[in-house]
N, C-alpha and C positions, 0 to 999 in steps of 0.2 A: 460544404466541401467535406470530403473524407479524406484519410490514410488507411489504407488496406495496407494491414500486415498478417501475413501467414507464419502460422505455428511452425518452430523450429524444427529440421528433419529429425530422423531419430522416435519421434513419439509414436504412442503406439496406440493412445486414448486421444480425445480433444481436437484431432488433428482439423487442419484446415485453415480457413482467414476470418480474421475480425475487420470488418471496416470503422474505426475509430472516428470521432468528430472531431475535424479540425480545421479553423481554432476550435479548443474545447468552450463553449457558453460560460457566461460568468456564473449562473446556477449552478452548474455542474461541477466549476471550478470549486466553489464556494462548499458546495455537499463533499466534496477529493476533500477540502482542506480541512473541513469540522468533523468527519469521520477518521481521517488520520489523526489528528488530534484526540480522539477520544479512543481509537484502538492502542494505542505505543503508550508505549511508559515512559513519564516525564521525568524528570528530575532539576533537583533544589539546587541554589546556586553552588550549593555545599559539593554537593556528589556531582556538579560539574565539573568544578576544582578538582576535586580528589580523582576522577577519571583522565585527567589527563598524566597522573604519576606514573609512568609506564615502568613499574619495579613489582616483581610480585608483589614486596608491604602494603603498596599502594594500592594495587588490583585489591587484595584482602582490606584494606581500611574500604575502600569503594565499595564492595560487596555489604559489611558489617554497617556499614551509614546507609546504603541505600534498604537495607532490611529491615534495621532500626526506623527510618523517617518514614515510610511506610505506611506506620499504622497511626501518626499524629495525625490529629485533626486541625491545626493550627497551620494558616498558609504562609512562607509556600513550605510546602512540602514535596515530597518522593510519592508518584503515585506508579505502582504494578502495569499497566494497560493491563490489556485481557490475553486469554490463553488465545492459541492459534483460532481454531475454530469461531470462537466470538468476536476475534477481528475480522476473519473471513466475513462473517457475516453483518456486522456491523459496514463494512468496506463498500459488501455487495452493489446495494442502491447510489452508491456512486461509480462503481464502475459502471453499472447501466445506465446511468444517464452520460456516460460520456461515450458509449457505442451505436453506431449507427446501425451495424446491420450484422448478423452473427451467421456465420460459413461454414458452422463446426461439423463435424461430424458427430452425429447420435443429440444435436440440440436443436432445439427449434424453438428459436424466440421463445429463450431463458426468461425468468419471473424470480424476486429473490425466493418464492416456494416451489419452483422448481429446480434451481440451478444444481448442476449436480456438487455432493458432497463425499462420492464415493467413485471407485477408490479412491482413496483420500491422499494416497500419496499422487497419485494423477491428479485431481480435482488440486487438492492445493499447489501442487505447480502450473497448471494450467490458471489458475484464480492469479498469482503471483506474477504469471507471464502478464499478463491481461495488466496488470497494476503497475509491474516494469514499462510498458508501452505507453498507456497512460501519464505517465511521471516524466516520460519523454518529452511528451508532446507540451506538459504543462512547462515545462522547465525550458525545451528549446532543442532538443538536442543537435539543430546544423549550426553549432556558434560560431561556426565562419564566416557566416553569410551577414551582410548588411542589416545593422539596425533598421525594422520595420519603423520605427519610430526616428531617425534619424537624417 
């Protein structure tokens, strides 16, 4: 089975539909959850605590801890993820395994060495749309509807 979703109106690049797989395979599921995992930056119990202080001191003590923990090698620790682009591309190969079939306009059966990168302000919201719909589909997003399992 698929869900077909079409690119937001408005756009000017990307345009067109993705038919996504759904349900997404437990592979696929598994490569989504160990590539977010390794693109986002984690954090120590410490700097989970101190992020919930919603006081500028607090935001500043959060900032200064998570800068600081950072560069230790002792776990757990504060690790950075990566800039934009090497999450992009880290992300890549799991958003393609969870796509059945791509509608886009100017794509044709994307490869992560072809997928496009530019413009970049297109290419990363179009990459991001693709990740938002994804994350739907893992997570559930009709939660009115009856427990599958129940």
């Amino acid at each position: 089975m698929s869900k077909k979703i079409t690119t937001p109106e408005g756009w000017t690049k990307f345009t067109g539909s993705v038919e996504f797989r759904d349900p997404i395979p437990l592979d696929a599921v598994l490569s989504y959850e160990e590539a977010l995992n390794r693109a986002r930056p984690r954090l120590c119990w410490e700097a989970m605590e101190l992020r919930k202080v919603e006081t500028d001191e607090g935001r500043q003590e959060f900032v200064k801890h998570f800068i600081d923990c950072c560069g230790k090698t002792d776990l757990p620790h504060c690790t950075p993820g990566m800039g934009e682009t090497a999450a992009q591309k880290e992300m890549l190969p799991a958003v393609m395994a969870c796509v059945e079939a791509w509608n886009i306009e100017g794509i044709t059966n994307p490869t992560a060495k072809t997928f496009p990168g530019t413009p970049k302000k297109a290419a990363s919201q179009f990459l991001a749309w693709l990740i938002e719909n994804i994350t739907a589909i893992y997570v559930g997003e009709e939660l009115d509807k009856a427990d599958p399992n129940g």
